[in-house]
TORLUMGU-309630 format. One record per residue (C-alpha): y, z, x; residue number from 1; residue in three letters. Coordinates in Angstrom, 3 decimals. Each point is the difference from the previous one (the first is absolute). Example, Ala and Ser with C-alpha at 12.3 -4.5 7.8 and 13.67 -1.06 7.14 Angstrom:
2
atom v -4.500 | w 7.800 | u 12.300 | seq 1 | type ala .
atom v 3.440 | w -0.660 | u 1.370 | seq 2 | type ser .
END
This chain:
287
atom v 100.008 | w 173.798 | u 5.300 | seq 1 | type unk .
atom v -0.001 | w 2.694 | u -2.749 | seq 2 | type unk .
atom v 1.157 | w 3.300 | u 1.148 | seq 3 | type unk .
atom v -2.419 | w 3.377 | u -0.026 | seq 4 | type unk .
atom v 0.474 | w 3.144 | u -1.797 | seq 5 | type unk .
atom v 3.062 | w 1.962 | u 1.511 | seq 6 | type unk .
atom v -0.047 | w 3.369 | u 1.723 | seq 7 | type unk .
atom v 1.237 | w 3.224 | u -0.402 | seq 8 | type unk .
atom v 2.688 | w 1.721 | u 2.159 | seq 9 | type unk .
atom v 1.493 | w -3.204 | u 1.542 | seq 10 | type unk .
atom v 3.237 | w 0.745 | u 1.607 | seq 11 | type unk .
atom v 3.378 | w -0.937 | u -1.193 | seq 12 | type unk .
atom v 2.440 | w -2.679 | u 1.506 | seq 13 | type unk .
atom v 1.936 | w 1.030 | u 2.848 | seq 14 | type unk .
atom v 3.242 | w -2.257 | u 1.698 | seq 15 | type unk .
atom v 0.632 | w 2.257 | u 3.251 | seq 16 | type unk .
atom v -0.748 | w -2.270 | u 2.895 | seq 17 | type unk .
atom v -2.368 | w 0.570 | u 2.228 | seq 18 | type unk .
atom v -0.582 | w -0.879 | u 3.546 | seq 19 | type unk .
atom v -0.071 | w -3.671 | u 0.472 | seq 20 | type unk .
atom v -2.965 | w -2.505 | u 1.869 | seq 21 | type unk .
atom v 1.787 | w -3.098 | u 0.144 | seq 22 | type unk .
atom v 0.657 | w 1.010 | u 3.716 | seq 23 | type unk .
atom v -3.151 | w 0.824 | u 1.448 | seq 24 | type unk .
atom v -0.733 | w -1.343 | u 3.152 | seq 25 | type unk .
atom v -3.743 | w -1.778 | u 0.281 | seq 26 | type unk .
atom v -2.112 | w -0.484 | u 2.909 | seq 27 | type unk .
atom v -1.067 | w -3.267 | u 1.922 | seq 28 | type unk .
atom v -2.662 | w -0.668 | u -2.763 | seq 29 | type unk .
atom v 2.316 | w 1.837 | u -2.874 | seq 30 | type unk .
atom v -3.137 | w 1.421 | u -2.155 | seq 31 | type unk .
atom v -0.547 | w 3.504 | u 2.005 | seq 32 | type unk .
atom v 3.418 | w 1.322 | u 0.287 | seq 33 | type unk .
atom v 1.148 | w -1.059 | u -3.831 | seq 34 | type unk .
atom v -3.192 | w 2.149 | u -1.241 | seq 35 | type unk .
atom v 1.047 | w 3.246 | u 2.868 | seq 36 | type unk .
atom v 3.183 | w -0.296 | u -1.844 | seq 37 | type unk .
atom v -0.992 | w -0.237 | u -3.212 | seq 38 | type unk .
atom v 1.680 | w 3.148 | u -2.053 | seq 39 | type unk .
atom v -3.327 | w -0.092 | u -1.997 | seq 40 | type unk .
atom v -0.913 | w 3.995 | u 0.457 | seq 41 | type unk .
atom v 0.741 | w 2.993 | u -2.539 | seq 42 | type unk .
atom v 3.024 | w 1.374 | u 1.736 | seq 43 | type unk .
atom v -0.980 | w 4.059 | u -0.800 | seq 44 | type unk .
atom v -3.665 | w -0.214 | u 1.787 | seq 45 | type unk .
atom v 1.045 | w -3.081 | u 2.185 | seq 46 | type unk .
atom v -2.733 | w -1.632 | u -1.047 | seq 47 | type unk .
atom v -0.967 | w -3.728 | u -0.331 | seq 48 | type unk .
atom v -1.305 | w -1.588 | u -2.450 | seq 49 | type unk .
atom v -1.466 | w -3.193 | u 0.372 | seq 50 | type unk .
atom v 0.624 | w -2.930 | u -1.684 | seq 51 | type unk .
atom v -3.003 | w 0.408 | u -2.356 | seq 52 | type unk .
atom v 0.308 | w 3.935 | u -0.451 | seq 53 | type unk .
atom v 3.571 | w -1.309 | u -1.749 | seq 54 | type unk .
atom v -1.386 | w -2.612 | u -2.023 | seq 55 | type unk .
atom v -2.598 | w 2.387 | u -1.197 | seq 56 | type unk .
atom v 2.419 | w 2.621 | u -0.668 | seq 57 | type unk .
atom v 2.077 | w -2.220 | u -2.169 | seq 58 | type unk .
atom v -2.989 | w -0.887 | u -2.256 | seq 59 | type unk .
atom v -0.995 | w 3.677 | u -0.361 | seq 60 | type unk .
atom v 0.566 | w 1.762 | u -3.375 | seq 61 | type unk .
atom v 1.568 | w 3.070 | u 1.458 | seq 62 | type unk .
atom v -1.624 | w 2.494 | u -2.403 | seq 63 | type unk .
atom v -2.977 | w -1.656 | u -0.573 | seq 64 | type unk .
atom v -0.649 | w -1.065 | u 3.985 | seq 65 | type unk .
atom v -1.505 | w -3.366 | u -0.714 | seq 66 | type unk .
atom v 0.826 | w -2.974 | u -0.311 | seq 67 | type unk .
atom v -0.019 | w -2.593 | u -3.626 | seq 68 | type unk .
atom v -3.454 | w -0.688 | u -0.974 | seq 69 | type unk .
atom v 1.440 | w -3.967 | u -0.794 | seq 70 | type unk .
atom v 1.213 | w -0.295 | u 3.344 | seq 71 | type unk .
atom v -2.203 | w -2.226 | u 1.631 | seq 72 | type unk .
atom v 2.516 | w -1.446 | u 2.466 | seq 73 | type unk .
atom v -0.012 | w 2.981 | u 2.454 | seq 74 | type unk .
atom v -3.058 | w 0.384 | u 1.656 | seq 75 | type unk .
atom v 1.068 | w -3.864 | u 1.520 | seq 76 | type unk .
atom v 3.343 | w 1.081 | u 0.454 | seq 77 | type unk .
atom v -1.299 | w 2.789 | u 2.158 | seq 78 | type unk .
atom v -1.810 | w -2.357 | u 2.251 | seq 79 | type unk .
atom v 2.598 | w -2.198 | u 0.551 | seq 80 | type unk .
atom v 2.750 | w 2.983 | u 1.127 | seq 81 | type unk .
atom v -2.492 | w 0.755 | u 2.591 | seq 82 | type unk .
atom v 0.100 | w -3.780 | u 1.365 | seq 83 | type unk .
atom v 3.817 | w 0.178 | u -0.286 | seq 84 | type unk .
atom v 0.043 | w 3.941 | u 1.622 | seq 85 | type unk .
atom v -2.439 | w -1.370 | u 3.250 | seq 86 | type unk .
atom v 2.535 | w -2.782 | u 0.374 | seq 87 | type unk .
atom v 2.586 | w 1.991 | u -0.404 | seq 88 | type unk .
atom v -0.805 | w 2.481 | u 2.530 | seq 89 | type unk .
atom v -1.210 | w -2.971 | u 2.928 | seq 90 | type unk .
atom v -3.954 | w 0.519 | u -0.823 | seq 91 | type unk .
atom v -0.267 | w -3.701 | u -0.918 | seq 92 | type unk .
atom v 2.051 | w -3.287 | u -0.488 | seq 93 | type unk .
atom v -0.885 | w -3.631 | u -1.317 | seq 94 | type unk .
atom v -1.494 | w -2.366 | u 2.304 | seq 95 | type unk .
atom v 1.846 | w -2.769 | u 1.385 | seq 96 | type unk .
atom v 0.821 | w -3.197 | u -1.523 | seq 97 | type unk .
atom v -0.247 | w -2.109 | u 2.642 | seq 98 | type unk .
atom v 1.629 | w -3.261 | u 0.228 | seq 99 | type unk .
atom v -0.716 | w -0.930 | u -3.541 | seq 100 | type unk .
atom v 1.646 | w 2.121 | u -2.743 | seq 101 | type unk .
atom v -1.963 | w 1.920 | u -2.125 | seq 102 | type unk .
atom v 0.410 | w 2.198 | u -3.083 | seq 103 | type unk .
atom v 0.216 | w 4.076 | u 0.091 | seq 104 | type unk .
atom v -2.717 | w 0.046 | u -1.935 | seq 105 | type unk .
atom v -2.719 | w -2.133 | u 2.080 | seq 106 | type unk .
atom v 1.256 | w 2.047 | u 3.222 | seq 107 | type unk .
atom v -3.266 | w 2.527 | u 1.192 | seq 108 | type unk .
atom v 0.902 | w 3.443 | u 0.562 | seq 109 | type unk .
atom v -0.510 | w 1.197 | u 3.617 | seq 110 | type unk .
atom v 0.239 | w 3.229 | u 0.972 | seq 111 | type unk .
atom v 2.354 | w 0.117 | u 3.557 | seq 112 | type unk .
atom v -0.026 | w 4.186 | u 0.288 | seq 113 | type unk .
atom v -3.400 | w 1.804 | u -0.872 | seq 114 | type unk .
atom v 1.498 | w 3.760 | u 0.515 | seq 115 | type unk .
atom v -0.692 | w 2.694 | u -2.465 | seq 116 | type unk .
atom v 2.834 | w 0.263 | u -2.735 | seq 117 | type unk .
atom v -0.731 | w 3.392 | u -0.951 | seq 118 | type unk .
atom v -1.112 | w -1.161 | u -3.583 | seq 119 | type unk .
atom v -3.611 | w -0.328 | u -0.832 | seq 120 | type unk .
atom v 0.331 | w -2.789 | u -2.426 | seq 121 | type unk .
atom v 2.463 | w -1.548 | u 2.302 | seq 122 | type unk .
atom v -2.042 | w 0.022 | u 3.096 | seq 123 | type unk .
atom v -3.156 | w -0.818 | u -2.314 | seq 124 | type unk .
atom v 1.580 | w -2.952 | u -0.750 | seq 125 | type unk .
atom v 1.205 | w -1.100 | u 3.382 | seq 126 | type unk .
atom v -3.791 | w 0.447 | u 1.147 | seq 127 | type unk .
atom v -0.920 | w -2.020 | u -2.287 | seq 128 | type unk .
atom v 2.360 | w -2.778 | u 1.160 | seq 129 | type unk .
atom v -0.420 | w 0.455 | u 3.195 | seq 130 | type unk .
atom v -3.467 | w -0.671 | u -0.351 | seq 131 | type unk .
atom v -0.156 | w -2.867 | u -1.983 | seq 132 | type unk .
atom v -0.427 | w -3.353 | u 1.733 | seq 133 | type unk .
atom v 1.654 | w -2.706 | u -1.018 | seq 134 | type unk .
atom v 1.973 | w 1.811 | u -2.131 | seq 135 | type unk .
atom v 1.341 | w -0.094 | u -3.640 | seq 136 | type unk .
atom v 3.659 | w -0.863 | u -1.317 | seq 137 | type unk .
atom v 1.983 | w 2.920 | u -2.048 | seq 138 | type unk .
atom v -1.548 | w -1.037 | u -2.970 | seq 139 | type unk .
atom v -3.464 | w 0.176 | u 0.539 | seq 140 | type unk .
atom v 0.435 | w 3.084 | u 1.791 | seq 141 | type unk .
atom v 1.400 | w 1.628 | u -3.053 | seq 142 | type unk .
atom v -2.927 | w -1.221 | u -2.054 | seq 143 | type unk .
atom v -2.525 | w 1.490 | u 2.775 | seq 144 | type unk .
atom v 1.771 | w 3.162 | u 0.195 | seq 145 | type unk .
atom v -0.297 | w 0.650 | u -3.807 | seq 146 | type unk .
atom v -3.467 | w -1.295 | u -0.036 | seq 147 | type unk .
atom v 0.512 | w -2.792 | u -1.884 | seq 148 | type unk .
atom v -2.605 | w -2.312 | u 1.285 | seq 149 | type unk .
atom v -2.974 | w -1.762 | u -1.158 | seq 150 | type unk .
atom v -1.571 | w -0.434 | u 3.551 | seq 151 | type unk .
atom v -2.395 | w 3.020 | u 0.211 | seq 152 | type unk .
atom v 0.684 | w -0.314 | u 4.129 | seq 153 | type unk .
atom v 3.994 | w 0.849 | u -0.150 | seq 154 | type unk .
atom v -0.390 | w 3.147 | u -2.265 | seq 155 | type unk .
atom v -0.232 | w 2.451 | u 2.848 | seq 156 | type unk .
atom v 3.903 | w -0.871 | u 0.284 | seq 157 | type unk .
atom v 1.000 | w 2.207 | u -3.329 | seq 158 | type unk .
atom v 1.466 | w 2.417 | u 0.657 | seq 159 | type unk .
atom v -1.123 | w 2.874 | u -2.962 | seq 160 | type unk .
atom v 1.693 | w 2.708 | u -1.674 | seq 161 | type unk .
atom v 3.631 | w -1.155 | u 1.302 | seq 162 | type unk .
atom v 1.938 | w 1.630 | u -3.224 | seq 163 | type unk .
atom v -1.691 | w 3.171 | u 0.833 | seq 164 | type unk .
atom v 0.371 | w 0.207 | u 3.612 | seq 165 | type unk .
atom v 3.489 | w -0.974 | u -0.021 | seq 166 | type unk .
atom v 0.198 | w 2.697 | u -2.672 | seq 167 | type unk .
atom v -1.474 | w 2.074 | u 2.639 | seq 168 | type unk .
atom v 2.807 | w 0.040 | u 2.578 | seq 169 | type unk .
atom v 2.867 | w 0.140 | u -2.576 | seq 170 | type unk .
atom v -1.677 | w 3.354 | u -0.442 | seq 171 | type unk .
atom v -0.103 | w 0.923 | u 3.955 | seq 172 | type unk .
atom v 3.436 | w -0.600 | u 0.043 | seq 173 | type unk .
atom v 1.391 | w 1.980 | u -2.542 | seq 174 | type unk .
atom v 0.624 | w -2.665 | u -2.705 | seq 175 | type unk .
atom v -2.950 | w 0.505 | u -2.630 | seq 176 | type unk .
atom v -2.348 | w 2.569 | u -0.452 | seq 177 | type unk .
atom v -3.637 | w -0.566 | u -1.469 | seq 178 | type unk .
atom v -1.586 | w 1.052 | u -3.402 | seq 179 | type unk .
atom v -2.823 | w -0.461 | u -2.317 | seq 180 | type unk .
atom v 0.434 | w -1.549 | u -3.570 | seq 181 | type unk .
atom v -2.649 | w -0.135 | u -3.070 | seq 182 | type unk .
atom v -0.024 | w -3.338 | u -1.334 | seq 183 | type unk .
atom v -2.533 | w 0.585 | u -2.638 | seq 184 | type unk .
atom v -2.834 | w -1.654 | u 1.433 | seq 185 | type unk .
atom v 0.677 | w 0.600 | u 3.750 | seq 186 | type unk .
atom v 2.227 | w 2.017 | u 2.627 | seq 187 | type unk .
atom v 2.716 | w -1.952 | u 1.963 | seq 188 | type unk .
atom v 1.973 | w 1.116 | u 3.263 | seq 189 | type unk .
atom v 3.443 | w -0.407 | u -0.552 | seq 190 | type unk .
atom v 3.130 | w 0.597 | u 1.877 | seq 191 | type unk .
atom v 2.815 | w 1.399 | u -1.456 | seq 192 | type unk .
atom v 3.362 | w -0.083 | u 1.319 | seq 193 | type unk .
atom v 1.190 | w 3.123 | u 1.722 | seq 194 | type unk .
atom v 2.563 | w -1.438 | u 2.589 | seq 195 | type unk .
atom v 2.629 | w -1.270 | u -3.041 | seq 196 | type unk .
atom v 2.901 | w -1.061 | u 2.744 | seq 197 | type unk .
atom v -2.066 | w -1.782 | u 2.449 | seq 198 | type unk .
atom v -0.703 | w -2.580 | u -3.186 | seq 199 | type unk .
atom v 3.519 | w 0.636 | u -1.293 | seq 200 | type unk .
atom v 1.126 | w -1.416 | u 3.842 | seq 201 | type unk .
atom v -2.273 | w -2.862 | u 0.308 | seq 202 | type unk .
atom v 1.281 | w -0.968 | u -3.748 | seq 203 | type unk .
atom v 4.031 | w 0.664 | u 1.247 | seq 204 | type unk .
atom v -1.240 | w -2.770 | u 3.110 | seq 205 | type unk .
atom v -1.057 | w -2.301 | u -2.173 | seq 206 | type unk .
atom v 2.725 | w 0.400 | u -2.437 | seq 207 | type unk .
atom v 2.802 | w -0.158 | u 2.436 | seq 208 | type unk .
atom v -1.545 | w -2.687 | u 2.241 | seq 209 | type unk .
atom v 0.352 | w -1.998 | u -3.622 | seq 210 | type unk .
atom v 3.407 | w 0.929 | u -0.878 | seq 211 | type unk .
atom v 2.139 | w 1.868 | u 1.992 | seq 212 | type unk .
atom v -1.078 | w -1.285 | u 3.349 | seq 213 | type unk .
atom v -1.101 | w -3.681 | u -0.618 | seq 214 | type unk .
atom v -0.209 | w -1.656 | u 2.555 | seq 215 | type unk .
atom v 0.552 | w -3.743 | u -1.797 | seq 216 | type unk .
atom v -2.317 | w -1.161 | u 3.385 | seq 217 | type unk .
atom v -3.768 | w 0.030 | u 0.282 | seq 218 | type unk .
atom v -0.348 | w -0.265 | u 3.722 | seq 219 | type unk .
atom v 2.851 | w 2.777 | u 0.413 | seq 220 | type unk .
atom v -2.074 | w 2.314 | u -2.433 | seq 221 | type unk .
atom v -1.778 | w 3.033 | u 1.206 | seq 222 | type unk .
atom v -3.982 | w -1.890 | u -0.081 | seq 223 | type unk .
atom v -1.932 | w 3.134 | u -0.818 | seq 224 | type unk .
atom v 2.572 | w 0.227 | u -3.261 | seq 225 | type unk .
atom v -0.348 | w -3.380 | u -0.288 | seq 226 | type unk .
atom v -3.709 | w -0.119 | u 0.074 | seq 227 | type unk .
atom v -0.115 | w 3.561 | u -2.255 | seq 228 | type unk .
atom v 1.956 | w -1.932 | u -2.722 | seq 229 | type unk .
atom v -2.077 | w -3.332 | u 0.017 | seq 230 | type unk .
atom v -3.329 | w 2.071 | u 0.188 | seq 231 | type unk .
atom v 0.823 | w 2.664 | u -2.695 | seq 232 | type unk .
atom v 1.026 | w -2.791 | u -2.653 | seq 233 | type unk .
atom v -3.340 | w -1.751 | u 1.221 | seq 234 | type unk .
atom v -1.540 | w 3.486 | u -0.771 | seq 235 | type unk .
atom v 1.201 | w 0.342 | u -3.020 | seq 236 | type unk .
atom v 1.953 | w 3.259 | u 0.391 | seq 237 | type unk .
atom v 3.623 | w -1.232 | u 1.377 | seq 238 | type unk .
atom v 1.598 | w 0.620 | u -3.611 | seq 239 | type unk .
atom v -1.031 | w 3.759 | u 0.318 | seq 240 | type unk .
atom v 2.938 | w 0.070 | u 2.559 | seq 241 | type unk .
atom v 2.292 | w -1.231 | u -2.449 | seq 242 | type unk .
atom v -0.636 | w 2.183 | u -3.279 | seq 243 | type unk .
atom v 3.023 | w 2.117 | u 0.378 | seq 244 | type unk .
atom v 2.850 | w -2.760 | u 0.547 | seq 245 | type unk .
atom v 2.545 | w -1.109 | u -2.326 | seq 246 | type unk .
atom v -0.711 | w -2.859 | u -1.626 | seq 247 | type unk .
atom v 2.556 | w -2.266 | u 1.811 | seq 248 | type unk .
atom v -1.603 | w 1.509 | u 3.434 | seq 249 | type unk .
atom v -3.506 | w -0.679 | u -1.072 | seq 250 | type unk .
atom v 1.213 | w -3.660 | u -1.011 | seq 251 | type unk .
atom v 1.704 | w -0.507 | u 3.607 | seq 252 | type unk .
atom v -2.940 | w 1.708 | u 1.757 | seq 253 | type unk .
atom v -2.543 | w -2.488 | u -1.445 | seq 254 | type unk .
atom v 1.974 | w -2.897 | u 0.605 | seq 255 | type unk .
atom v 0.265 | w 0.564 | u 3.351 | seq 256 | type unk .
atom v -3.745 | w 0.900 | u 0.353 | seq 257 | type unk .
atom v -0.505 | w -3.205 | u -1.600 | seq 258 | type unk .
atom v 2.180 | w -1.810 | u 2.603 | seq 259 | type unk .
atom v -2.151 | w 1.536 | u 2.448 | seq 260 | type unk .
atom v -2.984 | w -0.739 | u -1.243 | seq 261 | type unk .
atom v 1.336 | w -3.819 | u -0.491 | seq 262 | type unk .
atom v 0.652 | w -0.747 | u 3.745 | seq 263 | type unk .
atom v -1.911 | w -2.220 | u 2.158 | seq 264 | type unk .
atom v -2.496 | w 1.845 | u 1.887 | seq 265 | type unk .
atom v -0.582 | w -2.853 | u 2.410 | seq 266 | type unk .
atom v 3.551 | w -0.200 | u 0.496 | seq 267 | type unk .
atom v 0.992 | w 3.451 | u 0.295 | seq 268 | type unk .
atom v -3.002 | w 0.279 | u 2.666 | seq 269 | type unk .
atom v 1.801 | w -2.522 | u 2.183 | seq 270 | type unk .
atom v 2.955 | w 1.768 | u 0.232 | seq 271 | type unk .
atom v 0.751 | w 2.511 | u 3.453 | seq 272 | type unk .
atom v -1.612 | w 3.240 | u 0.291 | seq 273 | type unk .
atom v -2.115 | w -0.642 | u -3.484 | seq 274 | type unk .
atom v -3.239 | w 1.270 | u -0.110 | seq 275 | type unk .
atom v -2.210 | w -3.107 | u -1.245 | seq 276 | type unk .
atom v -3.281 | w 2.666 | u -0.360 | seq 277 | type unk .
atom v 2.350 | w 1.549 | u -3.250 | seq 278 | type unk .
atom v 1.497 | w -3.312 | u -1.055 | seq 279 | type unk .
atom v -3.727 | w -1.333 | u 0.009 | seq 280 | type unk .
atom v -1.166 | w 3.098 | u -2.159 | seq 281 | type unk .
atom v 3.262 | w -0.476 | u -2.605 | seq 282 | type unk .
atom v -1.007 | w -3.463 | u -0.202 | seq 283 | type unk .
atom v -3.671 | w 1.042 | u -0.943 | seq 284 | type unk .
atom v 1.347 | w 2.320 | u -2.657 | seq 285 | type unk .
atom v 3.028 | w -1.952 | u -1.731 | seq 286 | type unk .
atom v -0.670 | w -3.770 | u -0.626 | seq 287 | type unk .
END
């Protein structure tokens, strides 16, 4: 997948260690309480950013506040960190297989916990799931999501204007701020950066969950930075994390997103505590 143009301001490689997850304790189902403890927040405002605020972020030209015109990869990207996100936080899981084994991928999502998540895209989503019967593997729901459909009856599942609305909240909390650019023939909203360390943090995370704390173990990983690092090189924006790294950083850094990337999803999904609603979604984005 060819990389997309590269950012401004992107923060420079740091070794200090930081406070480690391999520890965290999970709940009886695992999902909620590895999400609660997720360190995915900007630590001066304390506030959280979700898993597709971050993958938006990354694909953001920080001056410019938008993203690549040739990036057509992230609007599907988008749709599939909110799958990964609602599984992630207990909203939904795969059916069961039943006595006869079946793939991630032909497993219906069901949605086991219908309360609000405080996100309107999220919780648009989730009602959307919630009321579909029978319901739709990871796959399709990605496809309905981003209304890419040819049947006339499923395009009331879109959901519209998801770059901007994300956009949106970056701006209620503190991380982008919103202008008006002349593009010749028409006026564009953009949203430039005005919150430099909050990217410069989520960049650090990614860059020291890649190098300095590797965890050479998929199931032992944190899954949110697991699922941010699969869905941002689906997106098309992971190698804006990695503009500022020395060339035999950047080299170890991709090989070990490509090791990632590489693993078995239906494997990985078998193992204890895994979350097979993720594992599903990786699977739909790297084959």
């Amino acid at each position: 997948m060819s990389a997309v143009g590269r950012s401004d301001g992107l923060v420079q490689r740091h070794t200090g260690a930081a406070k480690s997850n391999e520890n965290r304790e999970t709940s009886a189902n695992g999902e909620q309480s590895r999400y609660d403890q997720n360190e995915n927040y900007d630590n001066d405002k304390q506030t959280r950013l979700t898993l597709m605020e971050e993958v938006l972020l990354l694909g953001l030209k920080d001056r410019e506040g938008y993203t690549s015109f040739w990036n057509d990869c992230i609007s599907s990207g988008l749709r599939g960190c909110m799958i990964i996100e609602l599984g992630l936080r207990g909203r939904i899981q795969l059916e069961k297989t039943g006595l006869r084994k079946r793939s991630l991928g032909s497993r219906k999502i069901i949605c086991v916990n219908d309360e609000p998540t405080g996100d309107v895209l999220l919780d648009e989503a989730l009602r959307h799931i919630k009321d579909t019967q029978p319901g739709e593997n990871v796959q399709t729901w990605v496809e309905l999501l981003s209304g890419e459909t040819w049947n006339p009856l499923k395009l009331h599942y879109q959901l519209r204007h998801v770059r901007e609305r994300i956009a949106k909240n970056l701006v209620e909390k503190g991380v982008l701020t919103t202008e008006k650019q002349n593009f010749l023939l028409f006026d564009m909203t953009t949203h430039p950066l005005v919150n430099l360390p909050a990217k410069q943090r989520l960049i650090k995370r990614i860059q020291d969950s890649l190098l300095t704390r590797w965890i050479n173990d998929a199931s032992r990983m944190d899954p949110f930075m697991l699922s941010l690092i699969c869905l941002a090189h689906a997106s098309d924006v992971l190698e804006n994390s990695f503009t500022s790294l020395m060339d035999d950083d950047y080299e170890l850094a991709m090989k070990r997103v490509h090791e990632l990337l590489e693993l078995d999803p239906e494997l990985e999904a078998q193992k204890p505590n895994a979350n097979e609603v993720m594992w599903s979604a990786i699977s739909a984005f790297v084959k």
